[in-house]
C-alpha positions as a printed NumPy array, in Angstrom:
array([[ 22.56 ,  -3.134, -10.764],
       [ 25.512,  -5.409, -11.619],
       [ 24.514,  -7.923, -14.449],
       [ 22.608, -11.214, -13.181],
       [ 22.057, -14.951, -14.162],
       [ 21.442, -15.21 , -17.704],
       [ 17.796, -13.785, -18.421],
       [ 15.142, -16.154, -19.821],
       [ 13.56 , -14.251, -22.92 ],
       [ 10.22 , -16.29 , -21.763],
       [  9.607, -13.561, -18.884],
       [  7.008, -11.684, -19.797],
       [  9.148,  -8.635, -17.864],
       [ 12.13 ,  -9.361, -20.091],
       [ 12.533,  -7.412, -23.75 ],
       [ 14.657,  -8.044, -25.948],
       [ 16.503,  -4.858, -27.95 ],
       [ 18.058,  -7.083, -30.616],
       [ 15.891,  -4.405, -33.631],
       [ 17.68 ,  -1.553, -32.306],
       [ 21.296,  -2.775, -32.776],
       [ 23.763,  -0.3  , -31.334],
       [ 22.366,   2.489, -33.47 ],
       [ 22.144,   5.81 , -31.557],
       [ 18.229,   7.764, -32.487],
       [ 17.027,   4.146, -32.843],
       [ 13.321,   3.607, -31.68 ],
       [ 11.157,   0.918, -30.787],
       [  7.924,   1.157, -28.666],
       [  6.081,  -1.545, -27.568],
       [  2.706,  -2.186, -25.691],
       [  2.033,  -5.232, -23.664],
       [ -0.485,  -6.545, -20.98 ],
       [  0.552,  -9.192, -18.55 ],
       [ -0.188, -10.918, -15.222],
       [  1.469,  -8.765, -12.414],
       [  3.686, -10.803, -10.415],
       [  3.376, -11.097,  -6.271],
       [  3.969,  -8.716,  -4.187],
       [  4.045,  -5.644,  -6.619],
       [  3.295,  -2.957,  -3.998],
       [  3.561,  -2.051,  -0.647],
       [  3.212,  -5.319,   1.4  ],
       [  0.425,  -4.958,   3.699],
       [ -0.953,  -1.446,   2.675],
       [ -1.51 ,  -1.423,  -1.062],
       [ -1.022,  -3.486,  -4.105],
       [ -1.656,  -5.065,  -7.319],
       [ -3.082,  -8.552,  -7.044],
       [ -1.159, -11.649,  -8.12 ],
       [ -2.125, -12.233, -11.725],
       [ -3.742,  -8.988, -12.308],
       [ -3.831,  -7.648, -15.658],
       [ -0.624,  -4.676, -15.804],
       [ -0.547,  -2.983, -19.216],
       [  2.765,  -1.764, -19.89 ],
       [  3.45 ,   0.6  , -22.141],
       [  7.732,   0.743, -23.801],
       [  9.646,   3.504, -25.524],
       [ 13.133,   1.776, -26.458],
       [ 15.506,   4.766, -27.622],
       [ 19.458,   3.326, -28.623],
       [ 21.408,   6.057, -27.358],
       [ 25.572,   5.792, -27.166],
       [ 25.896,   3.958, -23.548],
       [ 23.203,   1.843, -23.95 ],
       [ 19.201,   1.387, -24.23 ],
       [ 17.283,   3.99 , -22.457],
       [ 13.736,   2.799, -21.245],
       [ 10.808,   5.069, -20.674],
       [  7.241,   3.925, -19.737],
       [  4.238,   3.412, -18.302],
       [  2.33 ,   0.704, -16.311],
       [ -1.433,   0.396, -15.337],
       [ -3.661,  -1.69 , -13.125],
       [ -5.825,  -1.63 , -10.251],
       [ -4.434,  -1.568,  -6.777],
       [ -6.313,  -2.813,  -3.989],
       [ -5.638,  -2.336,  -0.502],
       [ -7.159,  -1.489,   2.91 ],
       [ -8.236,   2.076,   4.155],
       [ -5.844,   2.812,   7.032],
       [ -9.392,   4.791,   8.957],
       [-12.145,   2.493,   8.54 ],
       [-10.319,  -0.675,   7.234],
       [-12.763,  -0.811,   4.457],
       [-11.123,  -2.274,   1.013],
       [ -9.943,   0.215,  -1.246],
       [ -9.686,   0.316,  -5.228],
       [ -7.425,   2.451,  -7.083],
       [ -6.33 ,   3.118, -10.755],
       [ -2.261,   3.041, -10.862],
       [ -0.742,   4.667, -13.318],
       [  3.456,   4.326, -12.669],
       [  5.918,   6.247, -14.972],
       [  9.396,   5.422, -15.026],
       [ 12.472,   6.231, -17.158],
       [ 15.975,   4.173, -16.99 ],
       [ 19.18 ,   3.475, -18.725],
       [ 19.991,  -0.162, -19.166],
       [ 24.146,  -0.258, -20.262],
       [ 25.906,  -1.927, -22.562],
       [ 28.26 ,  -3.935, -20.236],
       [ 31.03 ,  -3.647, -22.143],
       [ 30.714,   0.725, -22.626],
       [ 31.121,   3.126, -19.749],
       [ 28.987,   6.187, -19.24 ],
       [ 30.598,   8.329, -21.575],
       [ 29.41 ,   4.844, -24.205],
       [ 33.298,   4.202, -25.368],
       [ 34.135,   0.31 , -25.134],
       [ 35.921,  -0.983, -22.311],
       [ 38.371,  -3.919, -22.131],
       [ 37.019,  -5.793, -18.767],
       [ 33.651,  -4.365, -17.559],
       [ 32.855,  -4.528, -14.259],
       [ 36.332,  -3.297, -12.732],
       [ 34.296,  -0.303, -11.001],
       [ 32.028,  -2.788,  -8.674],
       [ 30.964,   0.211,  -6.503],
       [ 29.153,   2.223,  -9.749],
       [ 28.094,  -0.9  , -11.106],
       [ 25.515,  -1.399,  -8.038],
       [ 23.71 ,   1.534,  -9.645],
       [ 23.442,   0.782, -12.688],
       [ 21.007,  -1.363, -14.978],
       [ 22.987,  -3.643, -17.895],
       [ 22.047,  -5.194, -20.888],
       [ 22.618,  -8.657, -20.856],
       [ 22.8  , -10.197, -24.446],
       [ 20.726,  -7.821, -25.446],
       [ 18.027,  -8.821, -23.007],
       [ 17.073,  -6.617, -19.633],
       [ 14.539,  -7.195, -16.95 ],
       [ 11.921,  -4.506, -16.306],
       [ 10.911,  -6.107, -13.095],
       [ 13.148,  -4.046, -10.71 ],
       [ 12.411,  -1.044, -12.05 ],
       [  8.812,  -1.73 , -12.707],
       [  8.574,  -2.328,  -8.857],
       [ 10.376,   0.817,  -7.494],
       [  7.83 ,   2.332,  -9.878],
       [  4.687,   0.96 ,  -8.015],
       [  5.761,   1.572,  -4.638],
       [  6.662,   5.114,  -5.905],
       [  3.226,   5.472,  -7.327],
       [  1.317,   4.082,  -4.378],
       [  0.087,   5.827,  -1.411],
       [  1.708,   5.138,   1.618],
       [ -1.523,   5.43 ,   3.327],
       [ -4.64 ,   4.609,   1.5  ],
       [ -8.501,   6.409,   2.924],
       [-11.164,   5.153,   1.066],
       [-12.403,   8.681,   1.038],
       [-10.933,  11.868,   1.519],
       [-12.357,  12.843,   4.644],
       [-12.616,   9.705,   5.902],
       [-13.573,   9.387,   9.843],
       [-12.094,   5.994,  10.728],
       [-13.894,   4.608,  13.094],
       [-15.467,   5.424,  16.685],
       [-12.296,   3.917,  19.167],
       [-14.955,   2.487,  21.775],
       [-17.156,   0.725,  19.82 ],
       [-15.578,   0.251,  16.281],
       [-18.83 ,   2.027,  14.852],
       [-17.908,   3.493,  11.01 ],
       [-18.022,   7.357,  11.71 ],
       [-18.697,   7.883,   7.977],
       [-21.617,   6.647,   8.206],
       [-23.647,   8.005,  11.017],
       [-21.753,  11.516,  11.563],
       [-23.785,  12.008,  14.859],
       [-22.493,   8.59 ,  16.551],
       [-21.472,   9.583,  19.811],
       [-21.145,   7.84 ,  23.501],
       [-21.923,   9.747,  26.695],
       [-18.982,  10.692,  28.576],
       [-18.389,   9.768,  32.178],
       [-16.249,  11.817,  34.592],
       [-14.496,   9.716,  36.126],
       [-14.302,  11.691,  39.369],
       [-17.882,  11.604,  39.704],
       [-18.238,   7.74 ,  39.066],
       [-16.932,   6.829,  42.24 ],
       [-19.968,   9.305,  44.138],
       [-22.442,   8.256,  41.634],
       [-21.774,   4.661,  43.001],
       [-22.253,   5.765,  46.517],
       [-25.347,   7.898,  45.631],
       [-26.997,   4.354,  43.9  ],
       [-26.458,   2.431,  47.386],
       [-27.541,   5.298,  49.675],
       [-30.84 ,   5.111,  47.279],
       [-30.671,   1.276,  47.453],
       [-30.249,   1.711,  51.39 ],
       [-33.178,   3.874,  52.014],
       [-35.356,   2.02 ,  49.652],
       [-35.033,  -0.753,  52.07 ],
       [-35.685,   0.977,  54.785],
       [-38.672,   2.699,  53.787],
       [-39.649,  -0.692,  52.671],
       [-38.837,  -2.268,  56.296],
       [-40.942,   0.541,  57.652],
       [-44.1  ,  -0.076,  55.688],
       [-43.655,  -3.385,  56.934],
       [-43.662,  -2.64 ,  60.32 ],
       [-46.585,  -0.273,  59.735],
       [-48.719,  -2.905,  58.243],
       [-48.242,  -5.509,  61.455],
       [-48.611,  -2.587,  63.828],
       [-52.008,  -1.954,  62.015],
       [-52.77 ,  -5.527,  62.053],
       [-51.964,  -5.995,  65.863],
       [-54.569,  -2.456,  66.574],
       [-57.187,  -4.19 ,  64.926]])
């Protein structure tokens, strides 16, 4: 990543590796718990809330080429299972590792007159900028890394029943009885031949009653 606008120290996401000078074996490690920024996570699966506590944990090593950054962050990710749609919880733990470079050092860390002349290597790599970088990039390729793709609120999850919505979790023996639907058709017929004699049998009584009434 080509070096950006000028970083604002006030970031809780941007460090500063001023202590280390340009000192190769130099270490620094720092610990520090913010408020996770939006949309640190999958969009729409899983995630850590807006303003979430993140705990980040820094190991700052000076090497020849630049600053090399290895940590970890922590929160709680919630999200949706993708079965049941119930809401999910889930401790993150994301470890990452990158080298943020001295803009004015190639990889090899000798100084070179006018960085930037190699645009197309630039794009993958992270810079130093006065000293300053921003964790934020990294920290979120991290997450998404660390997150499932697709969350279950349990392992063997049953998602839910696709005619009524029922949770299959919780009543294993949920079930609807199947109709044929070659047989519907005759089962209709079979109803209004039963209807049809009803009424007759019906009209007949009738008939039988007055008949009756007429002998007397």
């Amino acid at each position: 990543m080509a070096p950006n606008a000028r970083l604002d120290h006030r970031n809780p996401l941007v460090f500063d590796t001023h202590e280390l000078g340009r000192r190769p074996g130099a270490l620094q490690r720092l610990t520090r718990t913010i408020d996770a920024p939006a949309d640190l996570g999958i969009q729409g699966v899983i995630g850590v809330p807006e303003g979430a506590p993140l705990e980040l944990e820094l190991r700052l090593e000076s090497v020849m080429e630049g600053v090399l950054v290895t940590g970890t962050a922590r929160a709680l990710a919630e999200g949706e299972c993708v079965r049941c749609l119930e809401p999910v919880e889930q401790q993150l733990e994301a470890d990452f590792q990158e080298l943020f470079s001295y803009p004015d050092a190639d990889d090899r860390g000798r100084v070179i007159a006018e960085p930037g002349d190699d645009a197309e290597d630039d794009e993958d790599r992270f810079f130093l900028e006065d000293g300053l970088f921003d964790l934020e990039p990294l920290l979120r390729d991290a997450v998404v890394l660390a997150l499932p793709m697709q969350p279950v609120c349990q392992e063997d999850c049953q998602g839910l029943c696709s005619e009524c919505g029922a949770r299959l979790t919780d009543d294993p023996d949920h079930h609807h009885d199947a109709v044929d639907i070659r047989w519907a058709a005759l089962q209709g017929l079979a109803g209004s031949l039963e209807d049809g004699e009803k009424d007759e049998m019906s009209g007949a009584d009738a008939e039988a009653g007055v008949d009756e009434k007429q002998e007397k």
